[in-house]
N, C-alpha and C positions, 0 to 999 in steps of 0.2 A: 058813780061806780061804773064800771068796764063791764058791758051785758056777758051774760055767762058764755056765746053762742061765740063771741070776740075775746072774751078771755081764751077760748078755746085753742083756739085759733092760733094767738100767743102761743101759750102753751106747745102746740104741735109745731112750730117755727123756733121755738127754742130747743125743742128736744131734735127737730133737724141741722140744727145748726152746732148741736155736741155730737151729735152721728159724723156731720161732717170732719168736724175738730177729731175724734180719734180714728175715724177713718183712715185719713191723715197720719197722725202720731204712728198708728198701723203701718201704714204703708210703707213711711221711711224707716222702722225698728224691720222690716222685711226687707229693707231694699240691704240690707248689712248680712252676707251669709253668715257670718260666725251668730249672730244673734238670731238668723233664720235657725240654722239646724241647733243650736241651744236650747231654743223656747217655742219651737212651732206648734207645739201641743197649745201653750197659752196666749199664741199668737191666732192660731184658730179661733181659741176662747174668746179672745177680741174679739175676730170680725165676726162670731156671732150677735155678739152683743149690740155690734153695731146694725148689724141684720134687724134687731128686735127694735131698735130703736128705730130705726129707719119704718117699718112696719107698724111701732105704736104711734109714730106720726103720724103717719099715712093715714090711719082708721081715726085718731082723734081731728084731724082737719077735713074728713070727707063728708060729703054734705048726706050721700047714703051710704053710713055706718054698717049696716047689717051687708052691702055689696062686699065693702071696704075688710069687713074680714072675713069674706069667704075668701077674696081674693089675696089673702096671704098664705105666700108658701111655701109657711114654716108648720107644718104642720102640729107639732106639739104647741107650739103657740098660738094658732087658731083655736085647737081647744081650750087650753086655757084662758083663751076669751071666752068662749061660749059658755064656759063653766058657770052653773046657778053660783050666788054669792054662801058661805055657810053663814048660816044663822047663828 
């Protein structure tokens, strides 16, 4: 079996590797004005997304986690790290 510490690790390399992929996909549906000012609301919505992705990488591959999300800055999304789990 793959140690948890290296699964991890995967894990944070695949989810930067679909940040990068719709980043991408983003970019060129922006590089098209008629499809910029048609859907720039949910063209935003993308590059947040990518934003969060880019950031839950970042914190699950960093060796100190607790630096790794102070230093993101998304703010609603840092709290929602920090959040206790509900029971």
């Amino acid at each position: 079996p793959v140690p948890v510490g290296e699964l991890e690790q995967h894990i944070a390399a695949e989810i930067e590797m679909v940040r990068r992929l719709l980043e991408t996909v983003g970019d060129e549906l922006s590089d098209d004005p008629a499809l910029l000012m048609r859907y720039a609301e949910a063209l935003q919505r993308f590059d947040f997304g990518c934003q969060v992705l880019g950031h839950l990488a970042a914190v699950l591959s960093a060796p100190d986690r607790t630096a790794a999300v102070a230093a993101v800055t998304m703010e609603e999304l840092r709290t929602r790290l920090l959040q206790k789990p509900v029971s």
